[in-house]
N, C-alpha and C positions, 0 to 999 in steps of 0.2 A: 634503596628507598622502598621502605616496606608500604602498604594498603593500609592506612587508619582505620576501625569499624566504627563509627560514629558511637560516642558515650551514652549512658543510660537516660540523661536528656535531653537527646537528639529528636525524639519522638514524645508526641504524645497518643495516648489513647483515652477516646472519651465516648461515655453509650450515647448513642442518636439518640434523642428525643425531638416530636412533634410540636406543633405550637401550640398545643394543648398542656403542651409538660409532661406527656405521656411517653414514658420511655419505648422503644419499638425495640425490635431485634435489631443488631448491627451496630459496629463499632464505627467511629468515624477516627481516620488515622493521621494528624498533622505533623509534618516532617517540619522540625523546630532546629534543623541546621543552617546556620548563617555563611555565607559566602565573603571574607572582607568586607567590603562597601556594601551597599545599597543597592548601586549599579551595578556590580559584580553580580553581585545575585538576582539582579531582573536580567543581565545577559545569559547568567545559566540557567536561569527558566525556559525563556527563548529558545537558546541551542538545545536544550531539551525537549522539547517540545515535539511531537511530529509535524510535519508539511500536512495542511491543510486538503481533504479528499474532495472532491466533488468530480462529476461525469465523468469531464475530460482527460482529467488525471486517471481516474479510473480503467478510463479506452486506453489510453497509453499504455497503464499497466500489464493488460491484455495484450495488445500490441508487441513490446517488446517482451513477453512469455514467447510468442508466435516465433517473434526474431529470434531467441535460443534456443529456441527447437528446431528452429529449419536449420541451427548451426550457425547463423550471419551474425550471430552475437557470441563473444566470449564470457565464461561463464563468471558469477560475481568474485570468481578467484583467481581470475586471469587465464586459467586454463583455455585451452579451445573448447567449445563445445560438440556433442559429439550429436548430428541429426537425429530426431526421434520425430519421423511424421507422423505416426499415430496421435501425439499429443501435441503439435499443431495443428491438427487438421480437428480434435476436441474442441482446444481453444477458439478457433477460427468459428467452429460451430458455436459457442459461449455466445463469442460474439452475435453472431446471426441470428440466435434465439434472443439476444438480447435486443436488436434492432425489431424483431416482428412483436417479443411483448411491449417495448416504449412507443411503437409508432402513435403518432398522435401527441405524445405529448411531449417529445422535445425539442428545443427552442429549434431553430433553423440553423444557427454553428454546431447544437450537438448532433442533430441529423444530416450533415454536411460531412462532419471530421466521421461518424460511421458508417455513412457509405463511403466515404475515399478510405477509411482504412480497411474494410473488407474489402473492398475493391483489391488493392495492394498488397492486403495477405494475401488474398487466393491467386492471385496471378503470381507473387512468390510461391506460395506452395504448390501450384501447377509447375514453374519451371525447376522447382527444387525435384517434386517428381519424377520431371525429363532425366533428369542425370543421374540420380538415383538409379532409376531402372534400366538406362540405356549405356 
């Protein structure tokens, strides 16, 4: 079962214009492939779509970087991963710098979830150190 490349009108292209009528620089590029149903194709908008970013998700992100660098996470290929505290202890710092530029302005659960998770990277990256070295 071969890869279809979508036919010549799969796509459209059309120059931007203003609500003046004034054409600007730049194309606007509308993908004119149908999916079966209606539904079908509002589900594979959806499943396309990224996950929505904000703070939390963000700290997270960060977070488990830390966890596969100390090694405690396998890598997105299943392999083990192999410790690099150098860039745990970056990241941990990301963090930190990121906690002294927000202070002030985040709500009480964002400044909550980033002292508990510096708190818990650097006591992991302390004990990952012990063994490390000794």
């Amino acid at each position: 079962m071969g890869v279809e490349s979508p036919g010549p009108a799969a796509y459209s292209l059309a120059m931007s214009e203003d609500k003046s009528g004034d054409r600007r620089s730049g194309f606007t590029v509308t993908d004119r492939r149908t999916v079966g149903t209606s539904s079908e194709a509002e589900s594979a908008t959806v499943e396309a779509s990224p996950p929505q970013v904000d703070f939390h998700t963000f700290l997270l992100s960060l977070g488990s970087s830390v966890l596969l660098h100390l090694g405690e996470l396998d890598n997105p290929d299943g392999a083990p991963a192999a410790p690099d505290l150098s860039m745990a202890k970056h990241t941990i710092d990301i963090i930190a710098m990121l906690e002294e530029k927000t202070r002030g302005n985040l709500t009480s659960p964002e400044a909550r979830l980033m002292e508990s998770l510096l708190f818990d990277l650097r006591l992991r990256y302390v004990e990952r150190s012990k063994t490390s070295s000794g």
